[in-house]
N, C-alpha and C positions, 0 to 999 in steps of 0.2 A: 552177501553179507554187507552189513552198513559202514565200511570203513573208515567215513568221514566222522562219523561220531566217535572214533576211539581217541578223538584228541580232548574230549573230553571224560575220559576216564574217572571216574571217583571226585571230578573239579564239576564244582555248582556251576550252571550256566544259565542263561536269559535264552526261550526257544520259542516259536510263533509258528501255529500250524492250522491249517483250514477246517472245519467240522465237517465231516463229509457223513456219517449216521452213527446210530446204536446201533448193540449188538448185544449177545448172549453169550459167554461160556461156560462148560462144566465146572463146578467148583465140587471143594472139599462137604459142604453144606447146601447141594443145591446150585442151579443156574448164577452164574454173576453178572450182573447189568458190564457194558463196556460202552468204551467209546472211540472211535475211529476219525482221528487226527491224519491230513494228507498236508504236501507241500512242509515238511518240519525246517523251518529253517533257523539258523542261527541270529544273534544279535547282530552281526555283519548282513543280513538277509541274504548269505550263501544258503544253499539249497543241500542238506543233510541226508534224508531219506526221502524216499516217495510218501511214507504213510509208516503210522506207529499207533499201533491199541492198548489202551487204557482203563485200565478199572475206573466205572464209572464211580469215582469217589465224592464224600462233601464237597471238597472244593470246585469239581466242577459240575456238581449239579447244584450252587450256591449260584448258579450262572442263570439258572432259567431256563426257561425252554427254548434252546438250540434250532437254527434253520441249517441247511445246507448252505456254506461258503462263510460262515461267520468266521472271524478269525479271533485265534484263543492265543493267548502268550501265558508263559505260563516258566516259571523257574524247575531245572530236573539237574540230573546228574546220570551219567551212563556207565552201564552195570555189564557186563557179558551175561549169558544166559545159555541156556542149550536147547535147541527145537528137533522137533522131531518127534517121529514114533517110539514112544521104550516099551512097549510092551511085547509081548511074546511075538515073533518073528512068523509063525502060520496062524496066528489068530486071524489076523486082519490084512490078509496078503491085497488087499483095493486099497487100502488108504496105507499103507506101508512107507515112512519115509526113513532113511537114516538121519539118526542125531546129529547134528551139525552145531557149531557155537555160531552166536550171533549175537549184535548189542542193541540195547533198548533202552529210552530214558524212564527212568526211577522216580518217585517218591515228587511227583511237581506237589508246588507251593505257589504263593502267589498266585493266583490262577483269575484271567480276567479275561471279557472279551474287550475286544479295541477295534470293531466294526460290526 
């Protein structure tokens, strides 16, 4: 669990995180582009999480095309969430995890690179 970010609960914060690639997940309408943020640190440059994934949205695809190590800042606010498996318990007895909560940052703004 990301403990360090529950001090930012529901409070706008300033966050700077490394591009490390795209990605894909299943959505409601089809595959959704994302994007995979490592090193997330605070406005202090304390070190928050390892890595946090992101719907690749306008804002950061207003960025350009992205290399490996760029570094993105970008304004969010941190939300609890629930992971895991919820579907039926012998469907998919391989990829089976329990639901667990956990936090993620929400809704960035601002969004820039700065290397």
């Amino acid at each position: 669990m990301r403990e360090k970010l529950t001090e930012y609960i529901e409070v706008r914060g300033t966050f700077t995180g490394t591009f490390i690639r795209t990605g894909f997940k299943n959505g409601y309408k089809g595959p959704v582009e994302t994007i995979l943020l490592g090193n997330i640190k605070d406005e202090n440059g304390i070190i928050l999480t390892d890595h946090l994934w992101f719907n690749l949205t306008k804002g950061f695809e207003a960025l350009g095309e992205l290399e490996e190590g760029d570094i993105i800042q970008f304004n969010a606010r941190c939300r609890e969430y629930e992971k895991g498996y919820k579907g039926y318990k012998g469907y998919k007895d391989d990829v089976y995890k329990p639901v667990e909560k956990d936090f993620k940052l929400s809704y960035p703004t601002k969004i820039k690179k700065i290397k």
